[in-house]
C-alpha positions in Angstrom: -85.2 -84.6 208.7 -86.1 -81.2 207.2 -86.5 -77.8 208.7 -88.6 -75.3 207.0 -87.0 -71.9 207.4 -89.1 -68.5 207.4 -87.5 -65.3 207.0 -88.6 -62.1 207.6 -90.5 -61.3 204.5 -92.2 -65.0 204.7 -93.3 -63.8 208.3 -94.8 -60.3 207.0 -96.8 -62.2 204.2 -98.3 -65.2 206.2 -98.8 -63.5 208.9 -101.4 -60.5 208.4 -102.5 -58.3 211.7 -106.1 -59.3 210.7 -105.3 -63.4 210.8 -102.8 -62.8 213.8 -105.5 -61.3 216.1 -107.6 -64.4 216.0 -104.7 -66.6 216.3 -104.0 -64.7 219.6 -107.5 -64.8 220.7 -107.4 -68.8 220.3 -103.7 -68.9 221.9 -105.0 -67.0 225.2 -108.3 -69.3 225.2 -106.4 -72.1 225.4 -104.1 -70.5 228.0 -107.2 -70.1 230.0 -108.3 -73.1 229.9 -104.8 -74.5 231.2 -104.2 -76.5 227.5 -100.5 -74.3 227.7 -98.0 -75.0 229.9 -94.3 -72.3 230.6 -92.2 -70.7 232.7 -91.0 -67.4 233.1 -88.3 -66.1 230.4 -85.1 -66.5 231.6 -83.0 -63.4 230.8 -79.1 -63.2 230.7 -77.0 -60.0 230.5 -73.4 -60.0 230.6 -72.4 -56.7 232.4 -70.4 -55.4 229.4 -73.5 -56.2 226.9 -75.9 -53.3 225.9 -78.5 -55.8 225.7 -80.2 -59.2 226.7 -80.8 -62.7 225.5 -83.8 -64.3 226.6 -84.9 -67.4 226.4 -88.8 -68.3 226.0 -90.0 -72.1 226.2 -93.4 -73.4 225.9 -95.7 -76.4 224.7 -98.9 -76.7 223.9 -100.6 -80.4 224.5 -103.7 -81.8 222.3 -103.7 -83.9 219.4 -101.0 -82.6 217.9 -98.2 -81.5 220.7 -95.9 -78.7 220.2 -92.8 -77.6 221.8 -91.7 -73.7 221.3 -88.4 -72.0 221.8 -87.7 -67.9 221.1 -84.4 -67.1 221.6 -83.7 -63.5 221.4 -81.9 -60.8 222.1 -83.2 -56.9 222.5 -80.8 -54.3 222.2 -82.6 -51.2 222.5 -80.0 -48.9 220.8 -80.5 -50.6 217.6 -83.2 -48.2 216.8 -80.3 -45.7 216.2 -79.1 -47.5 213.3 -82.6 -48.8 212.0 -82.8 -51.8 213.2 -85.1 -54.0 215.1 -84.6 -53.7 218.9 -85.3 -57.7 218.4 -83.1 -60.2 217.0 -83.6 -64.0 217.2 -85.3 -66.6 216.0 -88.8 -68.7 217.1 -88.0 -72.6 216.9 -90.8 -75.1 216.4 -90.4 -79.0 218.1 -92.8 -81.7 217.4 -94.2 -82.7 220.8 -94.2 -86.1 220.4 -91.2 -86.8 218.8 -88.5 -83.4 219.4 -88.1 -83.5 215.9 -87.1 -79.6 214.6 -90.0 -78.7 212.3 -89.8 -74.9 211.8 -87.2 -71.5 212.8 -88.6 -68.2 212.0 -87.6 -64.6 212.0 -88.2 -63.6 215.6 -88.4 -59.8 214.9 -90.7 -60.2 212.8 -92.7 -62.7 214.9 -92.4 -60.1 218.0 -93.4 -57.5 216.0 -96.7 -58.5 215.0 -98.0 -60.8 217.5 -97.4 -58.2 220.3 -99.4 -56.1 218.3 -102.1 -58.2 217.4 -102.0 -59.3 221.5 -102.9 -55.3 221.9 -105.4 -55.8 219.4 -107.1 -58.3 220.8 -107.3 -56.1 224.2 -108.1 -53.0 222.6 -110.9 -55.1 221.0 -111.9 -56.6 224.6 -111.7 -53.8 226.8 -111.9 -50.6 224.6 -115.1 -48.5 224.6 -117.4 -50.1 221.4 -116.9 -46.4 220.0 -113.3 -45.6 220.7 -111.9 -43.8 218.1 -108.9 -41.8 218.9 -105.7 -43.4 219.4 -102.5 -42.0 221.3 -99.2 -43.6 220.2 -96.4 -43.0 222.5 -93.1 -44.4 220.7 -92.5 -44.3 217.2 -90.5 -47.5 216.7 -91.7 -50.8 215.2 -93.8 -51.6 217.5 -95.6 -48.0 217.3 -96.1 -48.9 213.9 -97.3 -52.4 214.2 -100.0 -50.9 217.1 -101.1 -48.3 214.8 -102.2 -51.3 212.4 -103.6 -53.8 215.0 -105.6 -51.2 216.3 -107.3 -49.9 213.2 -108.2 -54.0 212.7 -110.4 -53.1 216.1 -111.7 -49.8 216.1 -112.7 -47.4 213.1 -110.4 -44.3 214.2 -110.7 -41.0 213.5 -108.0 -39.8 214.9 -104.1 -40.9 215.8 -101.6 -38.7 217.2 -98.2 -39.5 218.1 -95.1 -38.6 221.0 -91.7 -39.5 220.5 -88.7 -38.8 222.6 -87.5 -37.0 219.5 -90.3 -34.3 217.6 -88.7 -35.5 214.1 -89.1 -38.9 215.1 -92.8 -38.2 215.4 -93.1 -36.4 212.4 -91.6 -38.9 210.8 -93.8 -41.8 211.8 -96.5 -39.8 210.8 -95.7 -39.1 207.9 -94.5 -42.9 206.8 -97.7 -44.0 208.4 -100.4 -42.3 206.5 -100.9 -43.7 203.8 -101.8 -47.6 206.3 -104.8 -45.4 207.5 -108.0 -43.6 206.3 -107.6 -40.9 209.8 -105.0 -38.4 209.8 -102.2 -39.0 212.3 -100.1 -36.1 213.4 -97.0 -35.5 215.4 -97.6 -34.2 219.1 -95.3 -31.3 220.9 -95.6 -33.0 223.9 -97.1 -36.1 226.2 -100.0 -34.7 227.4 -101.0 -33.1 223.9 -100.6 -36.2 222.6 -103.1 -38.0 225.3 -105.4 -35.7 225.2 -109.1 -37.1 224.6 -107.3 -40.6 223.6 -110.5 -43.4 223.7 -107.1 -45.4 223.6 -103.7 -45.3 224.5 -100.6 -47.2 223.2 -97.5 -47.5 225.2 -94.4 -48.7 222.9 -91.3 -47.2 224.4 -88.0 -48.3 226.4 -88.3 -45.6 228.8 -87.4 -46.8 232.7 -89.6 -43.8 234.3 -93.5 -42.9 233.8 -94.7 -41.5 230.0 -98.6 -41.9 230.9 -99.8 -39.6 234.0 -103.1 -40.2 235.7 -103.5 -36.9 235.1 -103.1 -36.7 231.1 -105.7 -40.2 230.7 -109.2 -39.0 229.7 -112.4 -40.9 231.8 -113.3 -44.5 230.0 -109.6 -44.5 227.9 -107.6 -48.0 227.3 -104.5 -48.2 227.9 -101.9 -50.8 226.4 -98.5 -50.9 228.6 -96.1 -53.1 225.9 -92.9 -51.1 225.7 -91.2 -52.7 229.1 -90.3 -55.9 231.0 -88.1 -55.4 233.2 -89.4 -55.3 237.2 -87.1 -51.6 237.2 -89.1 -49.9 234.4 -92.4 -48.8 233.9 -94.3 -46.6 231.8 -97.1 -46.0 233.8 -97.4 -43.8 236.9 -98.4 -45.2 240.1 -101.8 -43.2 240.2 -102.9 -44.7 236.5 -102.3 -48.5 238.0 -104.1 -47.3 241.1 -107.0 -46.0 240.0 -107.4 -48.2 236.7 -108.9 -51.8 235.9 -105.7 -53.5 235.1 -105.4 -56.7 233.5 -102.0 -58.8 232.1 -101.3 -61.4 229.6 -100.1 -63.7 232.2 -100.3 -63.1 236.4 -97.2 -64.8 237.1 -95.3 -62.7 234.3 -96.5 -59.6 235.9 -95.9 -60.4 239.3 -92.0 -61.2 238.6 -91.6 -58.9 235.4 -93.7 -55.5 235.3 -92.3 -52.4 236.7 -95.6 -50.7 236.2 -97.3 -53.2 238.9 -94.1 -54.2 241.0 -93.2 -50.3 241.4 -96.4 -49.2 242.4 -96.8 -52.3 244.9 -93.6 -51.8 246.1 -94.9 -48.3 246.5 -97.8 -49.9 248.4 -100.5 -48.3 246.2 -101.5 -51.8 244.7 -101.4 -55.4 245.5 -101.7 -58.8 243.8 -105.7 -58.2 244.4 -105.3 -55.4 241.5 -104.8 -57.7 238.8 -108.1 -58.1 238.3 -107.7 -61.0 235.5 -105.8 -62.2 232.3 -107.0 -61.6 229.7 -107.5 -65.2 228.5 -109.9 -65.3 231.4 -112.3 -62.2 230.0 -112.4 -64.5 226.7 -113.7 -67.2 228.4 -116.4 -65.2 230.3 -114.2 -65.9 233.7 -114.2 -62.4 234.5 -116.6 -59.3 233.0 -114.1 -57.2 231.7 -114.6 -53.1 231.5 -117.5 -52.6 233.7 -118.7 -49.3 232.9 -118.0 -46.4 230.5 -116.0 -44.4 232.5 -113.7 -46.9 233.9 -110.0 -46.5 232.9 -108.8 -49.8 231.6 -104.9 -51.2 231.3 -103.9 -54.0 229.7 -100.0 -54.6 231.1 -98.0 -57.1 227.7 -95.0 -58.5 229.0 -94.9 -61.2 225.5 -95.4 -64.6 226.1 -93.8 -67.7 224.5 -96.9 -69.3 223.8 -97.9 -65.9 221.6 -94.7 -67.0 219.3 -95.3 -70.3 219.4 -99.0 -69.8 218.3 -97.8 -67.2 215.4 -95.0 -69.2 214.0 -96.9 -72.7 214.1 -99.5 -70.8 211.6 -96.9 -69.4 209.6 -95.5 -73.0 209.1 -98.7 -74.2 208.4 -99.4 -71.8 206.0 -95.7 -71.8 204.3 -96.4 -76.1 204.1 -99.8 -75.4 202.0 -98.7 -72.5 199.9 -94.9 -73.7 199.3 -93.4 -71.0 201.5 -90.4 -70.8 203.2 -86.9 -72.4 202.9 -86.7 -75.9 203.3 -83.2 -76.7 204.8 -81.9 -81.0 205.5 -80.2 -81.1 209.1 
């Protein structure tokens, strides 16, 4: 038996936003339509760790069953010493037989399938002429939003918050020359979400960075940066008063801080989630309803999203001669 091994390079080049947000869109169609079966992530930290492993099954059934494993750890402080807050690797089974067929680079994975998840919201529940974006984070995934979004919208306009000015300026900076709008560096959180059609939450902050007060009437709003049920970045009055839908209702109702805090709060309830967004694809539920309606689209990452990417990066490395192809 042979594994076929895909770095991070083989990732980036099989994998292009563009593809990736129609590979999503088919992923969360057949989520819908109950062809994916998985439980919650389990997540382990040791008490002395500045991090956590988690571990993300899934399979897929049809003609040609498929068994997925991430396993990956996030370490938020790696962004200190540029690297990836994610480290692992996406595993590949062959449903009928367990046979290992593929491992790839989980950071990259993550990177660009979380993205192109956003994408595909942003392209589902954003205004038709949304055009000015609001990054909040400038990490990787600020980076791979800024591309996945500009796949969905023409924008005009992009501006960026950081915890850190110089991070912002940075990012802008490193970021132009992916885009046709100019992007520039905002002095604060409100400056920055100011007249945003669309707003990207990337960060690993525990407490609110989007204020119900800051969100302009008919804005989009993509919660990614958090899964944990202590963090949020989203205020209790934005998940009040918004349209919220999530990947995955079971996810959200054991994972997200931004709906578990504001129930827990008594502000929302389970009534709230007003659908996945597999659901909208299928025509299960309308979607944004009018133009002024804020909309939020809470991404916790599922492990069908990996095992959807990395399956068409294997097929992909298989046809073009990709890849690393290791006996075990």
């Amino acid at each position: 038996m042979s594994v076929v091994i895909l770095n991070e390079h083989d990732v980036a080049e099989l994998l292009p936003m563009s593809e990736c947000i129609e590979v999503m869109e088919r992923a969360f169609t057949a989520l819908a339509r109950g062809e994916v079966e998985q439980p919650l992530r389990t997540i382990f930290k040791p008490p002395q760790v500045k991090g956590v492993m988690a571990m993300m099954p899934t399979f897929r059934g049809g003609d040609a069953p498929l068994f997925g494993l991430k396993a990956i750890c996030v370490f938020p402080g790696n962004a200190a010493i540029g690297k990836d807050a994610h480290q692992g690797a996406v595993i590949l089974f062959d449903g009928a037989t367990g046979e290992v067929k593929a491992m790839a680079n989980a950071s990259a994975i993550t990177a660009i399938r979380t993205a192109a998840v956003s994408g595909l919201a942003t392209r589902t529940f954003a205004r038709a002429k949304a055009s000015t974006l609001a990054i909040i984070g400038a990490g990787v995934q600020a980076r791979t939003h800024l591309m996945a979004i500009a796949c969905v919208r023409k924008l005009e306009r992009v501006t960026v918050a950081a915890s850190r000015r110089e991070s912002a300026e940075r990012f802008a900076h490193e970021m132009q020359s992916r885009v046709e709008c100019p992007i520039e560096a905002a002095d604060s959180l409100p400056a920055a979400l100011r007249g945003a059609d669309i707003i990207v939450a990337a960060t690993t902050s525990r407490d609110p960075v989007v204020l119900r007060d800051w969100i302009t009437p008919g804005a989009h709003i993509n919660a990614v940066g958090t899964f944990s049920p202590k963090a949020r970045e989203l205020d209790t009055a934005t998940m009040a008063a918004a349209a919220v839908f999530v990947d995955r209702r079971e996810s959200a109702f054991n994972e997200a801080g931004d709906y578990l805090i504001a129930a827990g709060e008594g502000a929302i309830g389970p009534e709230s989630i007003l659908a996945e967004l597999g659901e909208v694809l299928i025509g299960k539920h309308p979607g944004r309803t009018s133009a002024e309606e804020v909309t939020v689209f809470k991404s916790l990452g599922l492990a069908m999203e990996d095992l959807a990417a990395a399956e068409y990066c294997y097929e992909k490395a298989v046809r073009q001669g990709r890849g690393t192809i290791v006996p075990i």
